[in-house]
C-alpha positions in Angstrom: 41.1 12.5 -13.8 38.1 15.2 -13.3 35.0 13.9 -10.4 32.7 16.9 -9.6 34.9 19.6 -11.8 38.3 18.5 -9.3 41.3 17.5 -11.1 42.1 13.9 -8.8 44.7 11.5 -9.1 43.4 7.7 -10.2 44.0 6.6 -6.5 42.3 9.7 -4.8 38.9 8.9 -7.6 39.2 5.3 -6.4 38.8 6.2 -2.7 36.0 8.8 -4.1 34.2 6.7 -5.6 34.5 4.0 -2.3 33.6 6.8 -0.6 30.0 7.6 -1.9 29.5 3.8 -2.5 29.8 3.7 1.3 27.6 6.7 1.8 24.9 5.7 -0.4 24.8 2.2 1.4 24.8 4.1 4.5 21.7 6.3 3.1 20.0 3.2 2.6 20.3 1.5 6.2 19.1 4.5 7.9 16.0 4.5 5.5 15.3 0.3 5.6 16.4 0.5 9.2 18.9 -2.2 9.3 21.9 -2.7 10.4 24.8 -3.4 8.0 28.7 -4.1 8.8 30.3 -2.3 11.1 27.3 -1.4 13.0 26.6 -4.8 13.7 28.0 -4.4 17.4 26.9 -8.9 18.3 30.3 -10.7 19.2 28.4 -13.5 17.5 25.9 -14.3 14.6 23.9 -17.0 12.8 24.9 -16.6 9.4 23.4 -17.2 6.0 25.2 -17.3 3.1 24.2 -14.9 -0.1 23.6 -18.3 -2.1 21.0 -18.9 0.9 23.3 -21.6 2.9 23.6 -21.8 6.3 26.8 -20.9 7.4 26.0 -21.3 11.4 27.4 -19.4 13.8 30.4 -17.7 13.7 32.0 -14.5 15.0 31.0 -11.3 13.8 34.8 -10.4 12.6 34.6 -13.2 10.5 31.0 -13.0 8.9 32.0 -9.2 7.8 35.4 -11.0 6.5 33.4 -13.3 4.4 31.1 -10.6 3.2 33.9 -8.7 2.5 35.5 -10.9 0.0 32.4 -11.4 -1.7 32.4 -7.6 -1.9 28.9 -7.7 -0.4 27.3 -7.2 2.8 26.3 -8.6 6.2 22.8 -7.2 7.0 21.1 -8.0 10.3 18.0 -9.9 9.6 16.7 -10.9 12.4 18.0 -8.7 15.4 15.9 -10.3 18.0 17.0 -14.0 17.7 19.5 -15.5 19.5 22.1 -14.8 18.3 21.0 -12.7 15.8 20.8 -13.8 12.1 22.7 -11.8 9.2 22.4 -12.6 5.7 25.0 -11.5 3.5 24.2 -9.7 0.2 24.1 -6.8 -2.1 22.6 -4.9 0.3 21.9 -1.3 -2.2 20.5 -3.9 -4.9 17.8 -5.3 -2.2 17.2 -1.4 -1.2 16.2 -0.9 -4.8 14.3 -4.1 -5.4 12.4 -3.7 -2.1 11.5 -0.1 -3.5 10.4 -1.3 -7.2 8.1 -3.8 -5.4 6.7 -1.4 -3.2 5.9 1.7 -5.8 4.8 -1.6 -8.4 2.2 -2.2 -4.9 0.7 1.0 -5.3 0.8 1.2 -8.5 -1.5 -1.7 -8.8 -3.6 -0.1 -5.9 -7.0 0.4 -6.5 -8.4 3.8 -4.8 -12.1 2.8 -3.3 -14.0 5.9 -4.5 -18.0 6.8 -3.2 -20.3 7.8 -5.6 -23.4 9.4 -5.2 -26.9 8.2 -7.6 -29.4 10.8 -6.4 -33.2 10.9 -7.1 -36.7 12.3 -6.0 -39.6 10.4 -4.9 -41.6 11.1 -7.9 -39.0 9.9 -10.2 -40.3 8.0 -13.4 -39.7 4.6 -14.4 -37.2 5.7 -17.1 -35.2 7.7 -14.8 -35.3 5.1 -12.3 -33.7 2.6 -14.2 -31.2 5.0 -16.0 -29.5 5.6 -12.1 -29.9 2.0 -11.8 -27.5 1.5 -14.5 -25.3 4.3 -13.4 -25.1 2.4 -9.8 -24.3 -0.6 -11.4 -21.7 0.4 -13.6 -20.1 2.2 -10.3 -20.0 -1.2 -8.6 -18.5 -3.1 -11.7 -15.7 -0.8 -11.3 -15.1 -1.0 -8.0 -16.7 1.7 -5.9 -19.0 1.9 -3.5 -22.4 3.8 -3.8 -24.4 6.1 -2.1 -27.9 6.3 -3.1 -29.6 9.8 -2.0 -33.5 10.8 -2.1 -34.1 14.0 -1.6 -36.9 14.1 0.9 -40.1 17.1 1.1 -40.4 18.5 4.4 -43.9 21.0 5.5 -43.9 22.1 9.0 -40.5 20.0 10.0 -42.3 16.9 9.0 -41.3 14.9 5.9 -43.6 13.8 3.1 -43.8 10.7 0.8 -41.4 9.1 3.1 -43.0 5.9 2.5 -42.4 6.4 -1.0 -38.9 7.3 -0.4 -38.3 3.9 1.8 -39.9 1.8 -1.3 -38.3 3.2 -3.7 -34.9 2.1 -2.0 -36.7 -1.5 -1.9 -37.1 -1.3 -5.3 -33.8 0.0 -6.2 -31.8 -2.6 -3.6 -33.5 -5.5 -5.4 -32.3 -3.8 -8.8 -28.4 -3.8 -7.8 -28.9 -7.0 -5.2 -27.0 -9.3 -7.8 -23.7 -6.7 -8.0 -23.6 -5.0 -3.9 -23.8 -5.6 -0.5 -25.8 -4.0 1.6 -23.9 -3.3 4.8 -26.1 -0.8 7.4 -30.0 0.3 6.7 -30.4 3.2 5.4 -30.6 6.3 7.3 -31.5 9.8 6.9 -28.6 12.5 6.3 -29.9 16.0 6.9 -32.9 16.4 4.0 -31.7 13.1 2.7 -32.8 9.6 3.1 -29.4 7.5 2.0 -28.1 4.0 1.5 -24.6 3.0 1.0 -23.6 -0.2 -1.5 -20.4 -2.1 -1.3 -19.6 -3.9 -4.4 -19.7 -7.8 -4.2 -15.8 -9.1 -4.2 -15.2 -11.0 -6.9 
């Protein structure tokens, strides 16, 4: 028989393939950080069975003897009970079921994004109420916004500013039945900004 291009005998690909069983488990302890059969140093353990039984507490040479003729194994659940708890099982099919779970997690994820409406004080009604419906649809989806008027300055001193802080009013009430206002707004170098959280569902 031919593993990895070397002609083996059937009992020499037998102990092969044991062999990277073993390793892979091994691979998968260090990585979960648990501890699996033989490392499992406790003279004794509480034991559950892989059917979910209690088994109590035995000795540690006999809880690996009982995972053993299940052909599964004794993982350390609990290491800082007393004794410690061990459940037996398939430990590499848990590894990979703990892993599905976790990408199927952040898969599902949703990625908070900030997006920016910007306008001028002099903007016209039409305008107005065409970023009104840009913020909106931004909050439907999910992501915050940051509304930004550009402000005038002559001599270091702004102008229109009033204007500026009403039309934020305005816009606020606009967007008040799909975000949260969380801080006042503030002014951001030339800006005068105001950041909206959407409302949880």
């Amino acid at each position: 028989m031919c593993l990895f291009g070397i002609i083996m005998s059937v009992d020499d690909c037998l102990r092969s393939l044991i062999l990277i069983i073993y390793l892979r488990r091994c691979c998968a302890i260090a990585s979960m950080e648990h501890q699996i059969n033989e490392e499992i140093r406790d003279p004794q353990v509480r034991v559950i069975d892989s059917d979910g039984s209690q088994l109590g507490i035995i000795s540690i040479a006999e809880a690996q003897n009982i995972a053993a003729e299940k052909e599964l194994d004794l993982v350390k659940i609990a290491p800082n009970a007393v004794p410690p708890v061990c459940k037996i099982m398939d430990y590499a099919k848990y590894c990979f079921e703990q892993s599905k779970r976790e990408k199927e997690a952040r898969k599902n994820q949703k990625t908070v994004e900030v997006k920016e409406v910007r306008m001028t004080s002099k903007i016209d009604t039409n305008d107005f109420n065409t970023k009104v419906n840009q913020a909106v649809k931004f909050l439907k989806g999910g992501d915050k916004v940051k509304v930004s008027i550009r402000l005038q300055f002559r001599k270091g001193v702004a102008l229109h500013s009033e204007l500026s802080n009403d039309l934020l009013d305005q816009f606020k009430d606009a967007v008040a039945e799909y975000g949260v206002f969380d801080k006042p707004s503030k002014v951001e170098g030339r800006n005068i900004v105001l950041f909206i959280s959407p409302k949880k569902q």
